[in-house]
C-alpha positions in Angstrom: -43.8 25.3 34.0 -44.8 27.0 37.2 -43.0 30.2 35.7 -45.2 30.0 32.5 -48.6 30.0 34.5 -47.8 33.1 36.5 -45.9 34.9 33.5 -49.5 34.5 31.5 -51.7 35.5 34.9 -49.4 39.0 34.8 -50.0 39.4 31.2 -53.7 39.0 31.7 -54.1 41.0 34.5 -52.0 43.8 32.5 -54.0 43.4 29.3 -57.7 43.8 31.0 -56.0 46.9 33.1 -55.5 48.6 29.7 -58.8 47.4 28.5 -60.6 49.0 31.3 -58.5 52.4 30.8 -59.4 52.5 27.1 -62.9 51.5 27.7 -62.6 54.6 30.5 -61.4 57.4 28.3 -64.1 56.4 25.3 -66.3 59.7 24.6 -70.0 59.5 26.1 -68.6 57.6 28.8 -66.5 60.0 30.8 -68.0 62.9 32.7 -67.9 66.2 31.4 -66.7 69.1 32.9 -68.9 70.5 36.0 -71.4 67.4 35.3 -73.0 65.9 38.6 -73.5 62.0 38.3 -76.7 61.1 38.6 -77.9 64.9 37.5 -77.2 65.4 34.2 -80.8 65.9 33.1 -81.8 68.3 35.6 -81.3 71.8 34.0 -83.3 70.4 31.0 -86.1 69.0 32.9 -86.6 72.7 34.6 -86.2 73.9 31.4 -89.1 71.7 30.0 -91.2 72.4 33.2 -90.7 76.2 32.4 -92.0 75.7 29.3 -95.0 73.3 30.1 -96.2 76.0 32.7 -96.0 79.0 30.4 -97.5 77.5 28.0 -100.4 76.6 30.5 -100.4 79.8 31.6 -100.5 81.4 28.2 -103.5 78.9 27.7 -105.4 79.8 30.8 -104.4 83.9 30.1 -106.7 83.1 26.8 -109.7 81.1 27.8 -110.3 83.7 30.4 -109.8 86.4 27.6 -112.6 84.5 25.8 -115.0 84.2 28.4 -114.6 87.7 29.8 -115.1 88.6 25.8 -118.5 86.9 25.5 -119.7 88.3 29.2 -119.1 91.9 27.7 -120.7 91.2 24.4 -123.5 90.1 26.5 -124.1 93.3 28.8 -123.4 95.4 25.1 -126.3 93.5 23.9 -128.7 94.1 26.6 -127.7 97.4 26.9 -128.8 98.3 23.7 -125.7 98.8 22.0 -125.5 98.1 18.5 -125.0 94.4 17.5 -121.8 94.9 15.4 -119.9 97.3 17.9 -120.9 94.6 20.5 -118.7 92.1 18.5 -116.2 94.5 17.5 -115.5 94.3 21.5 -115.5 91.4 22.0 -112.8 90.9 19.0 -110.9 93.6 20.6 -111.0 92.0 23.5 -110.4 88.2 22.4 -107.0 90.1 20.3 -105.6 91.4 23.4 -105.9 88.5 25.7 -104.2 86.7 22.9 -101.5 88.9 23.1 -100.8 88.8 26.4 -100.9 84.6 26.2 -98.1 85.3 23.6 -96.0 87.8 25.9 -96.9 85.2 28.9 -95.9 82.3 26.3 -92.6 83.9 24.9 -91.6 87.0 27.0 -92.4 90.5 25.9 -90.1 91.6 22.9 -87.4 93.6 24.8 -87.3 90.6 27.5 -84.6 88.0 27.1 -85.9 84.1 28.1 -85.1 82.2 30.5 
């Protein structure tokens, strides 16, 4: 009987060894190649952060464009100039800070991202 007991005990011990090795080699659970534990996330997060600040910078790039826009149409004004060349101006100059929040946003056009 005492043979029985310690026949099962090897059996059990062999069975929840194979357990843990399938439960070891299921995909999701093993590390991939060149991983870090505990750092998995961290090229996406500076990825993400890169993004958050350009597109913060690409917000800032066009508010000042607007102010800057209204200041000139201003001094055009009380310089005399005529009312619709002042706010062709200031268009012209609202357009190109937009563009540069775009190039700021998304790289200029020859410029791979990051």
């Amino acid at each position: 009987m005492n043979q029985t007991v310690g026949r099962r005990a090897r059996i059990g011990i062999v069975v929840l060894a194979a357990a843990g090795l399938v439960v070891s080699s299921v995909p999701g659970h093993s590390q991939t190649e060149g991983s870090v534990p505990g750092h998995s996330q961290t090229q996406g997060m500076e990825r993400r952060q890169n993004r958050r600040q350009n597109r913060d910078d690409a917000r800032e790039t066009r508010q000042q464009g607007r102010h800057d826009a209204r200041d000139a149409k201003q001094e055009c004004k009380d310089a005399g100039g005529n009312r619709i060349d002042c706010r062709h101006q200031k268009r012209e100059m609202k357009q190109d800070a937009r563009g540069d929040a775009r190039d700021q946003k998304y790289g200029t056009p020859g410029e791979t991202t990051k």
